[in-house]
C-alpha positions in Angstrom: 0.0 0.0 0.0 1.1 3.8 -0.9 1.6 4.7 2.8 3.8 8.1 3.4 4.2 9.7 6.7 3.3 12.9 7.3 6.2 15.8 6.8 5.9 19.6 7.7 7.2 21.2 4.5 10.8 22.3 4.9 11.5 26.4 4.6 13.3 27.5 2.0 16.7 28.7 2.5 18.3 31.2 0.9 21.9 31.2 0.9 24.8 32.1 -1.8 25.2 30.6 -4.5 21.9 28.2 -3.1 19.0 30.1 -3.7 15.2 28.8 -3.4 15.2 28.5 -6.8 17.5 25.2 -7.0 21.5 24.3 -6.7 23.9 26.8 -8.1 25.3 25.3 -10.8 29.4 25.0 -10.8 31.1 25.3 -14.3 33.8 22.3 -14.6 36.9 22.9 -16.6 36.4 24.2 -20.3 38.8 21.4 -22.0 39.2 21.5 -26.0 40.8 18.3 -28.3 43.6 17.9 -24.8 46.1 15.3 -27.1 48.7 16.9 -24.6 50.9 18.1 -27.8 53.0 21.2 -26.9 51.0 23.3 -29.5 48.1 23.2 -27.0 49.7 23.5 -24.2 48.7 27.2 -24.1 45.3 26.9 -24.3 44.9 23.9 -22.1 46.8 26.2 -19.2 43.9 29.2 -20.3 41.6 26.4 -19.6 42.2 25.7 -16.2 42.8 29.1 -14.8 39.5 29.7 -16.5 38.4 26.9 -14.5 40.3 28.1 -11.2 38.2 31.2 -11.5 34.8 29.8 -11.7 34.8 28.7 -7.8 35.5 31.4 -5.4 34.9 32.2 -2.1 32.2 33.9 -0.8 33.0 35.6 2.6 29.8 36.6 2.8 28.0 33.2 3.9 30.0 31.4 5.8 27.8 28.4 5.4 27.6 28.3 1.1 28.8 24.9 0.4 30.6 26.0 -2.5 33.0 28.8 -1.2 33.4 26.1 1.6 35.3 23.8 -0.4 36.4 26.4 -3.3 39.8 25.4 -3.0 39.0 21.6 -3.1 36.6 22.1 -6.4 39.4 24.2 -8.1 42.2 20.9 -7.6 39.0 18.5 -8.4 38.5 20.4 -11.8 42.5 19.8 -12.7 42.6 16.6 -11.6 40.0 15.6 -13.4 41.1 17.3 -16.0 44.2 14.9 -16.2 42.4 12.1 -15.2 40.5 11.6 -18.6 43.8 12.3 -20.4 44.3 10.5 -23.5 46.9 9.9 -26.2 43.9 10.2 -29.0 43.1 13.3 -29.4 39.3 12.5 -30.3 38.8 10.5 -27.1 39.6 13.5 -25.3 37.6 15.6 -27.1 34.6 13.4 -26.8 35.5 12.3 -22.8 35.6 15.9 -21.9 32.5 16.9 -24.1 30.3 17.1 -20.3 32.7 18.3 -18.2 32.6 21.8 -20.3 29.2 22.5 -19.6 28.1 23.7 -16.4 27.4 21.1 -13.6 26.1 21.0 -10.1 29.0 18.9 -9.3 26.5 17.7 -6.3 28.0 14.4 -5.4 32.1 15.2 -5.3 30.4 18.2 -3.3 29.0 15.7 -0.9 32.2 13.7 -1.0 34.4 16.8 0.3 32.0 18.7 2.5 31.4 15.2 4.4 35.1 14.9 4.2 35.2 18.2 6.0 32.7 18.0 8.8 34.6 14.5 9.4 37.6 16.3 10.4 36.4 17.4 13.3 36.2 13.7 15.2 38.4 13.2 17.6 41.2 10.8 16.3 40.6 8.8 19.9 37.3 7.7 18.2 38.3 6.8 15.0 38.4 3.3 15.4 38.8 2.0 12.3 42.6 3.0 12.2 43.3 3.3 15.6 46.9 4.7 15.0 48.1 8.4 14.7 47.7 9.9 12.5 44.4 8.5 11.1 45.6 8.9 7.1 45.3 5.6 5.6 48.2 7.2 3.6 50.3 7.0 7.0 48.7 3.4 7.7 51.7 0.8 7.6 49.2 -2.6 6.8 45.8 -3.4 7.6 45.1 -6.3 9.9 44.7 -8.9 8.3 46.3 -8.1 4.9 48.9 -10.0 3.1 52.3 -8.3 3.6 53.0 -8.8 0.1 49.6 -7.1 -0.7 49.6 -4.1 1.7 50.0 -0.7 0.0 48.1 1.2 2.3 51.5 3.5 3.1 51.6 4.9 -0.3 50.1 7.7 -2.0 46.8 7.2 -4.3 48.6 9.6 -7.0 51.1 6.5 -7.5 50.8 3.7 -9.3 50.5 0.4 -8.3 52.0 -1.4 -11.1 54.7 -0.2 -13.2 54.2 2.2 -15.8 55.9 0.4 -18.8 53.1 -2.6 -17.8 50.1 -0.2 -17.6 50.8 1.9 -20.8 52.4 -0.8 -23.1 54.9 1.9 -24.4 57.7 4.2 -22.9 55.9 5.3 -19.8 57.7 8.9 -20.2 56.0 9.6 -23.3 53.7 12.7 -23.5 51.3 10.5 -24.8 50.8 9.0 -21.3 48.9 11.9 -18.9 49.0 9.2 -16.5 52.7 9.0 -16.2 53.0 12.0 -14.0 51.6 13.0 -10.6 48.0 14.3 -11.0 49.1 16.8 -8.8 52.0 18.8 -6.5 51.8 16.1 -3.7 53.1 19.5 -1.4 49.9 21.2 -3.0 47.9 18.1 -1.3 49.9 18.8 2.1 48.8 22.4 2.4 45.0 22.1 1.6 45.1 19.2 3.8 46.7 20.3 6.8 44.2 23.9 6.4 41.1 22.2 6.2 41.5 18.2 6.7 40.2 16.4 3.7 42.3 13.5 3.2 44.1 13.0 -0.6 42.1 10.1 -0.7 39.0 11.7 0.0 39.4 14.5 -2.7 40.6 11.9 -5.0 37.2 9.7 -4.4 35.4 13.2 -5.0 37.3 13.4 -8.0 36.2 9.1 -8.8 32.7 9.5 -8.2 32.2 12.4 -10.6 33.9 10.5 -13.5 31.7 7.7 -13.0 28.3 9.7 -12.9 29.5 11.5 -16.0 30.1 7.9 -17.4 26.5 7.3 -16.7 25.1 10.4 -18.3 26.7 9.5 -21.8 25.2 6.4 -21.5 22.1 6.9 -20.5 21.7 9.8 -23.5 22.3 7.2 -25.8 19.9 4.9 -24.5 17.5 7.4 -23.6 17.7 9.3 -26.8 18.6 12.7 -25.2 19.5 15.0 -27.8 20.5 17.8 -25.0 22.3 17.8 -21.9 23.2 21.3 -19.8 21.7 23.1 -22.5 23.2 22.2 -25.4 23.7 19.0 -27.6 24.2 15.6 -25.8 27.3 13.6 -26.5 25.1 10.8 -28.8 24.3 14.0 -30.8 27.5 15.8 -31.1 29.6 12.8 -31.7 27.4 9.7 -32.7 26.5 6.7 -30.8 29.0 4.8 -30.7 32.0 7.4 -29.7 29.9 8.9 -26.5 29.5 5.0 -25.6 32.8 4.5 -25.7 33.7 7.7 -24.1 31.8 6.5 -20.8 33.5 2.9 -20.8 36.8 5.3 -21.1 36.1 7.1 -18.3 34.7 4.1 -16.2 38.3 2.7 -16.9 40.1 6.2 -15.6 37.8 5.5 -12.5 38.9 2.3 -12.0 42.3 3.1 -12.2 41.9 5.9 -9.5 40.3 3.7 -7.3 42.6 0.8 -7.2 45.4 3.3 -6.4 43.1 4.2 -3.3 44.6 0.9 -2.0 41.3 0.5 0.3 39.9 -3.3 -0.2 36.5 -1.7 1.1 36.1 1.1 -0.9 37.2 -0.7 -4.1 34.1 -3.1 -3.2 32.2 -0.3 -2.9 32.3 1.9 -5.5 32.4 -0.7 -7.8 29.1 -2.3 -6.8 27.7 1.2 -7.5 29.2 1.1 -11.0 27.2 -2.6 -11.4 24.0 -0.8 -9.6 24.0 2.1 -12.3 23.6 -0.8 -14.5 21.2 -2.7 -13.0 19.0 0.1 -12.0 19.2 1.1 -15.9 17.6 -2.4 -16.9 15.3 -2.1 -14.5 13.9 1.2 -16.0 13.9 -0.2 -19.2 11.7 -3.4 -18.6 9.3 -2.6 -15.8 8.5 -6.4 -15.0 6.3 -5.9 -12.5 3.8 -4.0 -14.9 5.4 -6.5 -17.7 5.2 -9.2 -16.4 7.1 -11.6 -20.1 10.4 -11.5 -18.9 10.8 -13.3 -22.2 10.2 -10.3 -24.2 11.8 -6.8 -24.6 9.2 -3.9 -25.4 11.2 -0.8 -27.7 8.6 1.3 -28.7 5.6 -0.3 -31.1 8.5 -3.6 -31.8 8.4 -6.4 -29.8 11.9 -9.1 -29.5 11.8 -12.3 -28.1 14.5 -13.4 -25.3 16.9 -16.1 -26.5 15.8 -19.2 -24.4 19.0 -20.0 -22.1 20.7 -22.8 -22.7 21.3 -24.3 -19.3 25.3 -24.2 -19.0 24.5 -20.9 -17.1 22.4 -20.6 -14.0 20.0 -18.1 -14.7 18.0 -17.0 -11.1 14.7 -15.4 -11.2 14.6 -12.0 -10.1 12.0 -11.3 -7.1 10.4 -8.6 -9.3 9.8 -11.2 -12.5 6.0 -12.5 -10.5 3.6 -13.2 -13.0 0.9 -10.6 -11.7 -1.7 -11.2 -13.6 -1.9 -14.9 -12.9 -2.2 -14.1 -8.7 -5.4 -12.8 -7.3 -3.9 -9.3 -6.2 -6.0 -6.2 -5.1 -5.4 -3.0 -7.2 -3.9 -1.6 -3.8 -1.2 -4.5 -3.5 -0.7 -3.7 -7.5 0.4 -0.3 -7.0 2.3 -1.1 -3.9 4.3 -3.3 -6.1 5.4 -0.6 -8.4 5.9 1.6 -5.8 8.4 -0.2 -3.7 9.6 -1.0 -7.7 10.6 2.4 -8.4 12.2 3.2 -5.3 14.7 0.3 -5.9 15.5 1.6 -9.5 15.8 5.0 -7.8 18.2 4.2 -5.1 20.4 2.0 -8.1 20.2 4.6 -10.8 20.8 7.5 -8.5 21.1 7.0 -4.8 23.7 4.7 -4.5 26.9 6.2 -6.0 25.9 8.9 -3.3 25.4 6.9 -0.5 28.2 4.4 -1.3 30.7 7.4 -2.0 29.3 8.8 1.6 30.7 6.1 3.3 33.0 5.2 1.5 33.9 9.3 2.8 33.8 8.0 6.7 35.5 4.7 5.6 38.8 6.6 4.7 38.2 9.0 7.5 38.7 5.9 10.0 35.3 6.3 11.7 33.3 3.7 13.8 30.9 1.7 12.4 27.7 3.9 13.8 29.2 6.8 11.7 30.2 4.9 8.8 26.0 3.7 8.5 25.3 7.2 8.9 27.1 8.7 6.7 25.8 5.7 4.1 22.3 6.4 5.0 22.4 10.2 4.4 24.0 9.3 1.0 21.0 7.0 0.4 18.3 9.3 1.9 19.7 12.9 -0.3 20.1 10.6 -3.1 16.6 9.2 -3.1 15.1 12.9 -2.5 17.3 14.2 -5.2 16.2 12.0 -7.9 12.1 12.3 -6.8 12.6 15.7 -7.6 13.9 15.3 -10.4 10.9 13.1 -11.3 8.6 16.2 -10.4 10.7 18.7 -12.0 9.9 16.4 -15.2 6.3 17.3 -14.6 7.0 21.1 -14.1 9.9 22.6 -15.7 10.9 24.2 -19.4 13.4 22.0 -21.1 15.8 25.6 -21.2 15.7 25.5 -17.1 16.2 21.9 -16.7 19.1 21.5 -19.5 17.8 18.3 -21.1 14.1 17.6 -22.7 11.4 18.1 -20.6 8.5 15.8 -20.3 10.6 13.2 -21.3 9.5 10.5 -18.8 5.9 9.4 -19.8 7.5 9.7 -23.8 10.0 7.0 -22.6 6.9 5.0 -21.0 9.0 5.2 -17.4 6.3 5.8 -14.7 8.2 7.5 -11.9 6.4 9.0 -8.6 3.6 11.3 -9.7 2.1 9.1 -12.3 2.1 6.4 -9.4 0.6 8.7 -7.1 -2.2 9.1 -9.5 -2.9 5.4 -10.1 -3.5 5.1 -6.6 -6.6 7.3 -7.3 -7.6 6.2 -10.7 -6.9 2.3 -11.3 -7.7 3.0 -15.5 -3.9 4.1 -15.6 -2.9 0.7 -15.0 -3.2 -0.2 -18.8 -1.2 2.6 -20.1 1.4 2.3 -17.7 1.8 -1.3 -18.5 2.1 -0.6 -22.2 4.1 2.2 -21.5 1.9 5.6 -22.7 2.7 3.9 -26.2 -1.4 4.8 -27.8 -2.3 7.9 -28.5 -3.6 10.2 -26.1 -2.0 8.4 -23.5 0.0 10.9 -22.5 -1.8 13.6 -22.0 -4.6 11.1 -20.3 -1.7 10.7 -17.9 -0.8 13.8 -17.3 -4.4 15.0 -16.6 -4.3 12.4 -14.1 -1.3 13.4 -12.6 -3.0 16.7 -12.3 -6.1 16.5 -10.7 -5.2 13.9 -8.4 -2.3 15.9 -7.2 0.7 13.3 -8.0 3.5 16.2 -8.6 2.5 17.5 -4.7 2.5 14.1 -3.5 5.7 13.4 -4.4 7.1 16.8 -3.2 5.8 15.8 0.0 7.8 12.1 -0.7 10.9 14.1 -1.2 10.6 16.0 1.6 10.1 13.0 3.7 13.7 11.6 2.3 15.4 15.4 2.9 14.0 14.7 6.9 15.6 12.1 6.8 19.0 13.0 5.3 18.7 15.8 8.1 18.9 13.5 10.9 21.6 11.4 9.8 23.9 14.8 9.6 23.2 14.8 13.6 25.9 12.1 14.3 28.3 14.6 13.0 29.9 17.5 15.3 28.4 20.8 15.2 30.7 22.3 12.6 30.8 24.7 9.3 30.7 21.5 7.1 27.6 19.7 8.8 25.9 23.3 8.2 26.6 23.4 5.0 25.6 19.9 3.9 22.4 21.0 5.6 21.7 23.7 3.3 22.8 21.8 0.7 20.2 19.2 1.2 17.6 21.3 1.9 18.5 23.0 -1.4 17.6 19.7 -3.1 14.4 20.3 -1.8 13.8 23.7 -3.0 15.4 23.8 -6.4 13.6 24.1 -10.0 16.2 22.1 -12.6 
């Protein structure tokens, strides 16, 4: 049954930079064709002061978020910058397409203002690495750990393996970003020792972005986006098949980054949220509680039957793959199922590279285990209330405001929160959701629906519920700057229109 608790509606905040109006966008790092030749040199360097620029402080509200960590965005944006380094100069080009545009850079944000109000626990109580100091950098071996597998004493700039074995080719040529230190390891030193974000935990900022803009090329070309922050998508300016393999090419920069994290844990991590992004994107695509033939893939009006398995591979039978229309089930226990449904593919699509990059934040930090859930269930809580607004906003903003088509949810058939809402009310939906809006006038029948039963409030009332929540987990954390920032920041989630 749709059951949701009541929630006072959270007061806007207006702060810099986070207005009532939604998240202040942060530009990323202008990069053109970077093949690292010497000929472009010059205007890869006007890149990144251009870059440098777009984060500054803003003495004027202690508490913006941004300004907070404007030092930490300014390294994250050249790190990054080297991260997706290439010797082609195309795959840079294409690798580097979203990180022009302006972002909202929301989860490395949560990754280093976490990082931040972390800092402030007692190194007595961080017993995860009960040592001083608490940097796994400093960490001679982790119990349990094979001697001969222990790198936890070196820096995650440096490679694990040798360069000649990772590149293939002289390991000093300039057509190997990799072969050099991301960044001034003194650099690191400073900004730590000023405000007490770890170089692991800017460089798992710096990890988690990569992978969600791995994601977004993706998803445009399965989605058929043809814009993304305002202007062409990568399917669109560079074909299918290049902004495809521009997301595996960052994946594989990720992956790198994080091995050289040399945490066993966080490794697990992250990479189950890589696998997650995937399986939360099949489950958008074939809704098989509404769709019950897991034998047959829906595109559009065409129809493809499943290749029968052959037996030489276990194949298990996913919980959500019931046969509804064979059980004797109530319309109420119907849209339950879709409900609880949804919020699965929300938390694997969006809410858990945030929540898993939130712990994996305390993880590096050395905090105790009560912390470490904490931290995980914020992640999971902002992330869930971030993507239902998003759901809304589809509902209720321009395509110009939002930076990608608007309305573009019922056209791919997905039925997200407020359509749900209003099948609760009006059981006729059920058909049109289960053939996904495909017949005409079955959009608009939906979105009539969605109006006069009041789905889009509804589900600002469901997202607000998830921002409570987030709220309270930020109470295991010291009073601090940080923790009042990340407040406004989720609150801001909240509040914002694209």
């Amino acid at each position: 049954m749709l059951r949701l608790s009541s929630s006072t509606s959270l007061k806007s905040v207006r702060i810099c930079r986070i207005n009532t109006n939604g998240l202040k966008k942060i530009s990323s790092i202008r990069l053109q064709s970077t093949s690292f030749t010497s000929n472009q040199d010059s205007s890869f360097k006007t890149a990144l002061e251009a870059a440098e620029k777009l984060v500054q402080p803003t003495p004027s509200n202690p508490f913006d978020p941004f300004s907070m960590v404007s030092s930490e965005l300014r390294v994250l944006a050249k790190n990054i910058a080297n991260l997706i380094g290439s010797g082609h100069p195309t795959l840079n080009r294409v690798a580097s397409y979203y990180f022009e545009a302006e972002g909202k850079n929301v989860r490395p944000l949560i990754v280093l203002l976490l990082s931040k109000a972390l800092a402030k626990i007692p190194e007595s109580e961080r017993t995860r690495i009960p040592i001083d100091p608490y940097d796994v950098n400093d960490q001679l071996e982790y119990k349990g750990t094979p001697r001969a597998f222990s790198f936890a004493g070196q820096n995650p700039l440096d490679s694990i393996s040798p360069l000649r074995v990772l590149h293939g080719i002289n390991p000093n040529t300039i057509l190997n970003p990799l072969s050099k230190p991301m960044n001034n390891q003194d650099e690191y030193k400073q900004l730590d020792a000023k405000n007490g974000i770890l170089p692991k935990q800017r460089r798992l900022a710096e990890i988690t972005e990569l992978i969600h803009t791995a994601s977004l090329l993706h998803d445009d070309v399965i989605d058929f986006s043809d814009s993304r922050r305002g202007r062409d998508s990568g399917n669109i300016a560079f074909t299918n098949k290049m902004a495809i393999l521009a997301g595996d090419f960052l994946l594989g920069r990720a992956s790198v980054a994080l091995g050289r994290l040399r945490n066993s844990e966080v490794v697990e991590l992250m990479s189950t949220a890589i696998a997650n992004l995937v399986e939360g994107e099949f489950m958008q695509l074939k809704n098989t509680v509404l769709q019950p033939n897991a034998n047959q893939i829906q595109e559009g009006d065409k129809i493809k039957q499943v290749p029968e398995p052959t037996g030489k591979v276990p194949t298990k039978v996913h919980e959500y793959s019931t046969d509804l229309s064979k059980l004797n089930i109530s319309h109420e226990d119907n849209v339950n199922a879709a409900y609880q449904y949804y919020l699965h593919k929300t938390y694997l699509k969006t809410a858990s590279l945030m929540s898993k990059s939130s712990r994996s934040t305390a993880i590096l930090a050395g905090c105790d285990e009560n912390l470490v859930e904490n931290c995980y269930q914020f992640g999971r809580n902002l992330g869930l209330c971030f993507q239902i607004v998003d759901d809304m906003l589809d509902y209720t903003t321009t395509a110009e405001m939002l930076g990608k088509p608007a309305g573009a949810d019922l056209k791919l058939g997905l039925a997200t929160a407020p359509i749900l809402f209003a099948w609760k009310e009006d059981p006729s939906l059920g058909p049109l959701i289960a053939r996904k809006f495909s017949q005409p006038g079955d959009i608009q029948k939906a979105r009539t629906a969605v109006a006069e039963t009041k789905g889009v409030e509804k589900t600002k009332q469901l997202a607000e519920t998830y921002c409570s929540e987030a709220l309270k987990n930020l109470r295991c954390l010291p009073e601090s700057d940080a923790r009042s920032a990340l407040e406004f920041l989720t609150h801001s989630v909240v509040t914002r229109n694209h």
